[in-house]
N, C-alpha and C positions, 0 to 999 in steps of 0.2 A: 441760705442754702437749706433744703429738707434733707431731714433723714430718711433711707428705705426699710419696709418691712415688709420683708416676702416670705412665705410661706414656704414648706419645705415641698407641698404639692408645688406651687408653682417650681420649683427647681426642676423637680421631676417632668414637669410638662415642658418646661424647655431643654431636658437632656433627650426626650424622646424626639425632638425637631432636627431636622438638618444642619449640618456645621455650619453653612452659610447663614442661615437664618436665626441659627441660636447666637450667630456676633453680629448682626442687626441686632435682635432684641435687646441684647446686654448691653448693647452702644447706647437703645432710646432708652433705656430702664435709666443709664446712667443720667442721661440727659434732661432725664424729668426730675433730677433733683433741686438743677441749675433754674428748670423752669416745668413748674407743674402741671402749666395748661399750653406747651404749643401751640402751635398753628395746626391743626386738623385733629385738632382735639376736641369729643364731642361729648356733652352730657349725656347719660345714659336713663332711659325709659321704663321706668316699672322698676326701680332700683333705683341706692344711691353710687355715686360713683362718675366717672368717667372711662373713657375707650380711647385710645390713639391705635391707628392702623400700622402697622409694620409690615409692606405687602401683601402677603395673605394672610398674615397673621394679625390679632387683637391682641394690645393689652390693658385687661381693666382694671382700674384702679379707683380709691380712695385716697383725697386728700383732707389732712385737718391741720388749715392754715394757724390755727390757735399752738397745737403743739411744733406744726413745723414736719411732719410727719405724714409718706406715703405708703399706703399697705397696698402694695401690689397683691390682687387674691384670683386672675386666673392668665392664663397666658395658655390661647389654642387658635386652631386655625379659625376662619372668620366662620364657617359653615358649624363650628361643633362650638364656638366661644359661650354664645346667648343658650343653648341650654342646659337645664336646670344643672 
């Protein structure tokens, strides 16, 4: 089992999302700790990290299988996720 580390931004970025959508994200958040890379889990480009999709939303992440350890560092819609 991984542990989570999320950022205080990221909290804020899912407090500003819809209720329905901020208890999807908190369900998959939860769910990547069980398992880091899902199914429609995708490495990500120009960055380290991964993406899994939550409807319209992303969330990217960082795993380090060594410590056992995910930092979740953005959680936004799919349109505003990728920049900077």
């Amino acid at each position: 089992m991984y542990r989570l580390e999320v950022s205080h931004t990221v909290y804020r970025q899912i407090k500003r999302l819809p209720l329905q959508a901020q208890e999807r994200i908190v369900s998959a958040i939860t769910h990547l700790t069980e398992n880091p890379r899902p199914p429609g889990t995708k490495k990500l480009t120009g960055r380290e990290g991964y993406r899994v999709r939550v409807g319209d939303y992303r969330i990217l992440y960082q795993i380090d299988d060594a410590a056992k350890v995910i930092t979740i560092f953005r959680v936004m819609s799919r349109g505003d996720v990728y920049r900077a």
